[in-house]
C-alpha positions in Angstrom: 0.0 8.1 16.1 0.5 11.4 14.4 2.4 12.7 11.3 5.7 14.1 12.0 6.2 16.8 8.8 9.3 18.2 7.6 9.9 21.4 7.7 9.7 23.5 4.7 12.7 23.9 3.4 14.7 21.8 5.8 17.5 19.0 4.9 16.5 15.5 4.5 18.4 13.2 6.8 21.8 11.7 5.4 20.9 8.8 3.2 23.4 6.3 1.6 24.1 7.6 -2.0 23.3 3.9 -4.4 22.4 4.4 -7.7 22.6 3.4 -11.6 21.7 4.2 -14.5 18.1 2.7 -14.7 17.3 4.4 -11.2 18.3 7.8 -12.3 16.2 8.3 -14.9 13.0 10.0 -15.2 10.4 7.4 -15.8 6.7 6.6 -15.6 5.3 4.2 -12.4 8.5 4.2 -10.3 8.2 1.6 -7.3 10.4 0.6 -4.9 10.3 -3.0 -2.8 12.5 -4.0 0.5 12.7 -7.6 1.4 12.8 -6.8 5.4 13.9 -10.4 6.2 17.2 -10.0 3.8 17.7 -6.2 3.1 17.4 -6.7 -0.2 15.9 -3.6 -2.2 14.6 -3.6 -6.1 13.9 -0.3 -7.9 11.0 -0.5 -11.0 11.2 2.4 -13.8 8.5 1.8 -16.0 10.0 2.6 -19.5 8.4 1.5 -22.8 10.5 -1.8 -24.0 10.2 -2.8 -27.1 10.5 -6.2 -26.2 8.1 -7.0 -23.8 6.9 -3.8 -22.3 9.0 -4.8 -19.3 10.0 -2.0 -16.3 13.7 -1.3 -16.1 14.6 -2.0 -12.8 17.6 -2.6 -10.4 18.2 -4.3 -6.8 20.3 -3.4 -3.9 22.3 -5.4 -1.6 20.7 -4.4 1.8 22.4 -4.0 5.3 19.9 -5.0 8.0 20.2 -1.6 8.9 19.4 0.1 6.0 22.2 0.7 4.1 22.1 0.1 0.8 25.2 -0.9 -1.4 25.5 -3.1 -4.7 23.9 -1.8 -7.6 22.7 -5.0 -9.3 20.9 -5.0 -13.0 17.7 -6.7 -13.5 16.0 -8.2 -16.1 12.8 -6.0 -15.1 9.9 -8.7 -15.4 9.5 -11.6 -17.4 9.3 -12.3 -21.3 5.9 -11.8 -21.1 4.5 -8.5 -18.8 1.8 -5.9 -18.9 2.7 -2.3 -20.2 2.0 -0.3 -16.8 1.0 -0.1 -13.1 3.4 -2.7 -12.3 4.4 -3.7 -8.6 7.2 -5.6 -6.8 7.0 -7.6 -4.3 9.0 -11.0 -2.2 9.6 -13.1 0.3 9.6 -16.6 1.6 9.1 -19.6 -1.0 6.5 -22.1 0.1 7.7 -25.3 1.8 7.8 -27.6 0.9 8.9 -26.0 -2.5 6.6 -26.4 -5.2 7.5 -28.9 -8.2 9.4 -26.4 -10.8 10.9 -24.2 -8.3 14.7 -23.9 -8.5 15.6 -21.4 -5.7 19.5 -20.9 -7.8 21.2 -20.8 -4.2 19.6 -17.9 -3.0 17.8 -19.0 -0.4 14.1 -18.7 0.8 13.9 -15.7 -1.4 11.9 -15.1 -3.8 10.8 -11.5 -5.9 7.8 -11.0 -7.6 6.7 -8.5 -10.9 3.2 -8.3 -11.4 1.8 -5.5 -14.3 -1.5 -4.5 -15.9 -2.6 -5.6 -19.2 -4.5 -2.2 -20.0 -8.2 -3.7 -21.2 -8.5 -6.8 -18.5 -6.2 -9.1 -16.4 -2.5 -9.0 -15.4 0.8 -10.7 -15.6 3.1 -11.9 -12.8 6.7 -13.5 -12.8 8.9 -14.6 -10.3 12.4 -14.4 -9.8 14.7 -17.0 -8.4 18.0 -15.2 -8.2 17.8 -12.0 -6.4 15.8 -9.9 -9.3 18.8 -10.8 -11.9 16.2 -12.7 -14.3 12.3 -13.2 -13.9 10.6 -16.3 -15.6 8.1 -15.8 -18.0 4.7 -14.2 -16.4 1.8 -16.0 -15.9 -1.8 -14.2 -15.8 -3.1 -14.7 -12.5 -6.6 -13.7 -13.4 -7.9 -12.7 -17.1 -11.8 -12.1 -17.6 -12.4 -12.3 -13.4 -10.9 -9.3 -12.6 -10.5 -5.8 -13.9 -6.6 -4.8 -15.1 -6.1 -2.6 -12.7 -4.0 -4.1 -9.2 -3.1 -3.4 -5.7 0.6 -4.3 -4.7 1.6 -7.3 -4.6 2.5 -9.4 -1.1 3.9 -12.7 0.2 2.8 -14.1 3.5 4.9 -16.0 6.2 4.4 -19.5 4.7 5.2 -18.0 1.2 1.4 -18.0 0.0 1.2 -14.7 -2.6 -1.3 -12.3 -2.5 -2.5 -9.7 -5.8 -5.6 -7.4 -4.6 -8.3 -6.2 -7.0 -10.6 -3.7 -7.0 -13.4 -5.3 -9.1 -13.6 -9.0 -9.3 -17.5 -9.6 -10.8 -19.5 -8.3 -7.7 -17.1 -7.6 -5.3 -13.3 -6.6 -4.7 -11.1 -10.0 -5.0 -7.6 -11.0 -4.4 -5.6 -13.2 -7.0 -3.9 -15.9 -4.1 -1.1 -18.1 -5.1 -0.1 -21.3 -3.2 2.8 -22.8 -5.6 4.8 -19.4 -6.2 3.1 -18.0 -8.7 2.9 -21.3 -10.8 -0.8 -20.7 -10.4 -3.6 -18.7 -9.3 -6.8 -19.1 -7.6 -9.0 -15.8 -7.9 -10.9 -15.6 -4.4 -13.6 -12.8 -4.0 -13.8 -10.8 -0.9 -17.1 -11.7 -0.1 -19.5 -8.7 2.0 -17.0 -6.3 -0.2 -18.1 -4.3 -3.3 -16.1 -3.0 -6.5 -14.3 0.2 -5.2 -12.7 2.9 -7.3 -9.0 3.0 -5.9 -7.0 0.1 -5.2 -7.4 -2.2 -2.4 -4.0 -3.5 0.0 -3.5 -6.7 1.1 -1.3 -7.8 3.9 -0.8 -11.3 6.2 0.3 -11.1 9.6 2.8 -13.3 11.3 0.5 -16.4 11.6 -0.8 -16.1 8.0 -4.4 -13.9 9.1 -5.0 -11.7 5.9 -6.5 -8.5 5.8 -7.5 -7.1 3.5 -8.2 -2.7 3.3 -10.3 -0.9 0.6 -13.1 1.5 -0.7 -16.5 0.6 -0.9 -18.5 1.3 -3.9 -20.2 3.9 -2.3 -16.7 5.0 -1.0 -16.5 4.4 2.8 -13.1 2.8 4.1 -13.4 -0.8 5.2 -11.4 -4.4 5.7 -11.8 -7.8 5.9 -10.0 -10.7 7.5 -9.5 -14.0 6.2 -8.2 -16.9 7.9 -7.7 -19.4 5.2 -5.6 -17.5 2.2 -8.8 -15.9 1.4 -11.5 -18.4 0.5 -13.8 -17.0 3.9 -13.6 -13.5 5.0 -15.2 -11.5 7.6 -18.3 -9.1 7.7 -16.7 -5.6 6.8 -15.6 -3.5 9.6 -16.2 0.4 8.4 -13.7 1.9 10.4 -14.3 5.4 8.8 -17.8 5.8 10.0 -16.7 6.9 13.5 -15.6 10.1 11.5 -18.5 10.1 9.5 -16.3 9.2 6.2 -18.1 9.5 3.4 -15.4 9.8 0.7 -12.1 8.1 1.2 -8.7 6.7 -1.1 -5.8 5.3 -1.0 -6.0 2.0 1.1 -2.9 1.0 2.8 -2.7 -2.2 4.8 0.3 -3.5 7.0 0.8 -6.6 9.9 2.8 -7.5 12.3 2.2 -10.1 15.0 -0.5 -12.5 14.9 -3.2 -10.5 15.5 -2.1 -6.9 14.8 -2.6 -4.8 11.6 -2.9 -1.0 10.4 -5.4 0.2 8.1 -4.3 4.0 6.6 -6.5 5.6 4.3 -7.6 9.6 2.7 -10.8 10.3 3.8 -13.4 13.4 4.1 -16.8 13.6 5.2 -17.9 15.3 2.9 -20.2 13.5 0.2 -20.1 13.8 -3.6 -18.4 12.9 -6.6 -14.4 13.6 -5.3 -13.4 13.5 -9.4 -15.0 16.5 -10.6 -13.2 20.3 -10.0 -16.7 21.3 -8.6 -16.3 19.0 -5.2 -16.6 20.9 -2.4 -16.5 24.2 -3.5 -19.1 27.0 -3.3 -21.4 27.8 -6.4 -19.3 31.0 -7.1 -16.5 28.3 -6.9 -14.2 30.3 -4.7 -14.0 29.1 -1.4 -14.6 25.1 0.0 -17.7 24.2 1.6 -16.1 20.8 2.8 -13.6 18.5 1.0 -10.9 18.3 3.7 -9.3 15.0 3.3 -7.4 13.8 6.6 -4.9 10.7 6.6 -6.7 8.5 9.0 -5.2 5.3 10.5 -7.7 2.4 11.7 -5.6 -0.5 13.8 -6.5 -3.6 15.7 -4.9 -5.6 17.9 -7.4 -8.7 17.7 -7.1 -10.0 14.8 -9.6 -7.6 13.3 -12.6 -8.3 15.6 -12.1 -4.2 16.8 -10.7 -1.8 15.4 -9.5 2.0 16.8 -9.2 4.9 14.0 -7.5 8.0 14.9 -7.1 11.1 12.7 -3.5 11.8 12.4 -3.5 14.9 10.7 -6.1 17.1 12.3 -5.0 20.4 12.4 -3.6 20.0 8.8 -5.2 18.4 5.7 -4.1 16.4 3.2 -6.0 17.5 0.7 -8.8 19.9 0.1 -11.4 19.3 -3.0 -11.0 16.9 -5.5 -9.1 13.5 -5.9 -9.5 12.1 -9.2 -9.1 8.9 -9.8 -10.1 8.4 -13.1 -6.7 8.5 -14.7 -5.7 10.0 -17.7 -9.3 11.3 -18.4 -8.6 13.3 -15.3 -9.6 16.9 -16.5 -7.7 18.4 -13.5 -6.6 17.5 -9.9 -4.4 14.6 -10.3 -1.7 15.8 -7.7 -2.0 12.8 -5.3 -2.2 10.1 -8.0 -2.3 6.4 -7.2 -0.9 5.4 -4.2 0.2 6.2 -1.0 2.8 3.0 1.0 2.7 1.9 4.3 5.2 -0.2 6.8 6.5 -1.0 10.3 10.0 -0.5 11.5 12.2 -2.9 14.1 10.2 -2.0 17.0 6.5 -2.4 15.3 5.6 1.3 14.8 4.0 2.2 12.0 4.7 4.4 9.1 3.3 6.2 5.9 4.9 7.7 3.1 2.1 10.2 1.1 1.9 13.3 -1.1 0.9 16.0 0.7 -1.6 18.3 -1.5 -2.3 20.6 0.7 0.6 23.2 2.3 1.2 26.6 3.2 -1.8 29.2 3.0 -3.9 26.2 2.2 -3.4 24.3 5.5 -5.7 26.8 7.3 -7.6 28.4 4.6 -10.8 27.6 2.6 -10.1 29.8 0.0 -9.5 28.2 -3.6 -7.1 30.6 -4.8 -5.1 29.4 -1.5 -5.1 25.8 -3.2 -2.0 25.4 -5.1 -2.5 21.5 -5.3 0.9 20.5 -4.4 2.6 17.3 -3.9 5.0 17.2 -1.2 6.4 14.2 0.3 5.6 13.2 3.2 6.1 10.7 6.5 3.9 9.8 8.8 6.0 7.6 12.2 3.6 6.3 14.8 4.8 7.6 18.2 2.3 6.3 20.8 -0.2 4.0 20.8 -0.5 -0.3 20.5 2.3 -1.9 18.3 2.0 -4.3 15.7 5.0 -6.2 17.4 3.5 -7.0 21.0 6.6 -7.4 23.1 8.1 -4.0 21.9 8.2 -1.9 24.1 5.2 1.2 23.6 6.4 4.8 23.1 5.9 6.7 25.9 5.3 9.8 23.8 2.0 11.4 24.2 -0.5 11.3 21.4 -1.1 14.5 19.6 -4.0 13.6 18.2 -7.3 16.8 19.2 -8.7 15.3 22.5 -12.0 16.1 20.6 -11.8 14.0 17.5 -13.6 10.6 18.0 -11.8 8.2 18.3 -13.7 4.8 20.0 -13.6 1.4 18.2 -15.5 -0.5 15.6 -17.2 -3.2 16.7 -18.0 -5.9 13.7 -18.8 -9.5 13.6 -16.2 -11.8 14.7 -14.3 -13.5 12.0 -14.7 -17.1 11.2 -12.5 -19.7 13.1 -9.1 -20.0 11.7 -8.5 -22.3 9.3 -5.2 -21.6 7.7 -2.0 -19.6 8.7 -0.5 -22.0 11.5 3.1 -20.7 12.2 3.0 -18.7 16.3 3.4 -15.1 16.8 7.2 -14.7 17.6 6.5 -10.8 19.2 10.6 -10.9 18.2 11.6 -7.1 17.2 13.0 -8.2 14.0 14.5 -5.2 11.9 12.8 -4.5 9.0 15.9 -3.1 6.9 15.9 -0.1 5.3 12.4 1.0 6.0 12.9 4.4 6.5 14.7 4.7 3.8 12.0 2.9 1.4 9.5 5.5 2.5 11.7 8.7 2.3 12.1 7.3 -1.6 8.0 6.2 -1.9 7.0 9.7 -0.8 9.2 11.6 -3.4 8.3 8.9 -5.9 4.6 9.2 -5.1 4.3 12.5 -6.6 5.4 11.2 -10.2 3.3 8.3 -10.0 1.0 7.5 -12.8 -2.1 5.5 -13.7 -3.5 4.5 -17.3 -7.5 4.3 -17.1 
């Protein structure tokens, strides 16, 4: 895997021209969704509603391809919604479907709007009609969890997944079995509350994994086999590069079996939040602080994991990432997230902000740190696929033959107990993936996060 980076200045490739209103206009929190089994897309704008707080949003009519055509309005959320760091996600219903469920003719469909309630829990609604209307939300944890949320996912037997970063004593994930009727808060037992947001994702036979930040800030995930109520011990797949600060978890699956893990890490130690990190007492040059995107995948079903640096020769980010939101003195040019996905033939990609370009690529110097936020792609070109009968790319990894690179070795994960449908390895398209992540990584720059 490596990251592919535009050139300054350069044209972006041709994308089809769909918009509206809503979409066009500057707005806090925007987030974009793709339902990769339909092609259906839905935009989030977070504007302040009067009504309920709700985002102002829109969905697309897809081609499998990625062309994107209808502009349909959207309710945004239901009634009853959180005021910010919302998150859309969809896919299949349950089966058989739950009591209460009327699907409206659309299908095994369903969208999902899940938003933060500021002080503690969240609110999620589901929509039954394409993203026209949401009913009203329903908290899926109140007191358990902290407000603050991962994105939100559906698996391939339409179980729904909302990760936390602090659930009591450890990170948790709010799991849904009757679409989002109600919720069953499961910690992620062996984890510990983290300081960015956790990813969730299930592969094709319903294994979950489940990617974060420790406590004391190393990169690690879990897999569960049962919808989350037994996980595995932690696999630290940063400690091969001596991590010792990372952010911005980003999980995806494939296959049974397969998953990436892409994270912001650095080995430097410290506390990343404060405009001191990493710098030199006369605060003019960095002593450390180089964040690399790093990408930790495992073929296995996350017995064994392989973490590669794919940005090497050219960092991320250099001193401080603060996280603490709006009582961020300084250095908020990343933000909150980063997004992650597979194409048709199982390679991965990562849409990220970019903080560090220019002089500041190859310099130490502060004064060569203009903190920038330039959107970015990472596209997998070599390496194991998270569809297995793809065929592998037969380009050759770019990544420094000196940076480690050997596999994690944790505990084997329980037996399986849940997630029963077979790994297809079919090279279905996920539609309009590119373009999702050509949109993420402009939108990641504007992102932001209310402590």
């Amino acid at each position: 895997m490596k990251a592919e980076f535009p050139a300054q200045g350069s044209a972006a490739p041709a994308l089809s021209d769909v918009s509206c209103l809503v979409t066009s206009a500057a707005s806090l929190d925007p987030i974009l969704f793709t339902d990769s089994r339909t092609g259906r897309t839905g935009v989030s704008q977070l504007l302040v509603n009067p009504v309920g707080f709700n985002s102002a949003s829109a969905f697309f009519e897809g081609d499998p391809e990625g062309a994107q055509t209808i502009c349909d309005p959207s309710q945004g959320g239901g009634v009853v919604a959180g005021p910010d760091h919302q998150t859309l996600g969809g896919g299949a219903y349950p089966k058989p479907l739950p009591p209460g469920v009327n699907t409206l003719g659309t299908g095994n469909a369903a969208f999902y709007y899940c938003s933060q309630t500021i002080l503690a829990g969240a609110i999620c609604s589901r929509s039954d009609d394409g993203g026209a209307t949401f009913v009203n939300g329903l908290p899926p944890y109140t007191t358990e969890c902290g407000g603050l949320h991962g994105h939100v996912r559906v698996g391939p037997d339409g179980y729904v997944y909302l990760p936390n970063k602090s659930c009591g004593t450890t990170q948790g994930l709010a799991v849904s079995a009757d679409a989002g009727q109600t919720w069953t808060v499961q910690p992620v037992t062996g984890s510990t509350p983290g300081a960015t947001d956790p990813s969730v994702y299930a592969d094709r036979a319903g294994n979950v994994y489940f990617g974060y930040t420790t406590g004391d800030e190393r990169p690690a995930i879990q897999t569960s086999r049962d919808h989350g109520k037994t996980w595995s011990t932690p696999v630290y797949v940063g400690d091969v590069f001596k991590i010792k600060n990372s952010v911005f978890a980003e999980v995806v699956a494939g296959d049974a079996g397969r998953a990436a893990f892409a994270f912001l890490g650095t080995p430097t130690a410290g506390d990343r939040n404060v405009p001191e990190f990493a710098k030199s007492a006369d605060g003019k040059t960095y002593n450390g602080g180089e964040f690399h995107m790093y990408v930790a995948t495992t073929v296995d079903g996350g017995r064994t994991y392989k973490t590669v640096d794919i940005t090497p020769k050219d960092p991320v980010q250099r001193g401080m990432i603060c996280t603490n939101g709006t009582t961020c003195s300084a250095g908020r040019n990343l933000l909150d997230f980063n997004d992650i996905t597979v194409d048709k033939t199982g390679r991965v990609l990562i849409g990220y902000a970019d903080g560090c370009i220019d002089a500041c690529a190859t310099s130490n110097a502060v004064s060569d740190n203009k903190q920038n936020a330039l959107g970015v792609i990472a596209r997998q070109t070599s390496g194991p696929l998270l569809f297995a009968k793809s065929r592998t790319p037969t380009t050759p990894t770019t990544i420094d033959p000196a940076t480690p690179s050997t596999p994690n070795t944790p505990a084997a994960p329980p037996p399986s107990r849940g997630g029963n449908l077979a790994a297809t390895g079919l090279e279905v398209a996920t539609p309009a993936a590119a373009l999702a992540l050509l949109l993420l990584a402009g939108l990641a720059v504007r992102r932001r996060r209310t402590a």
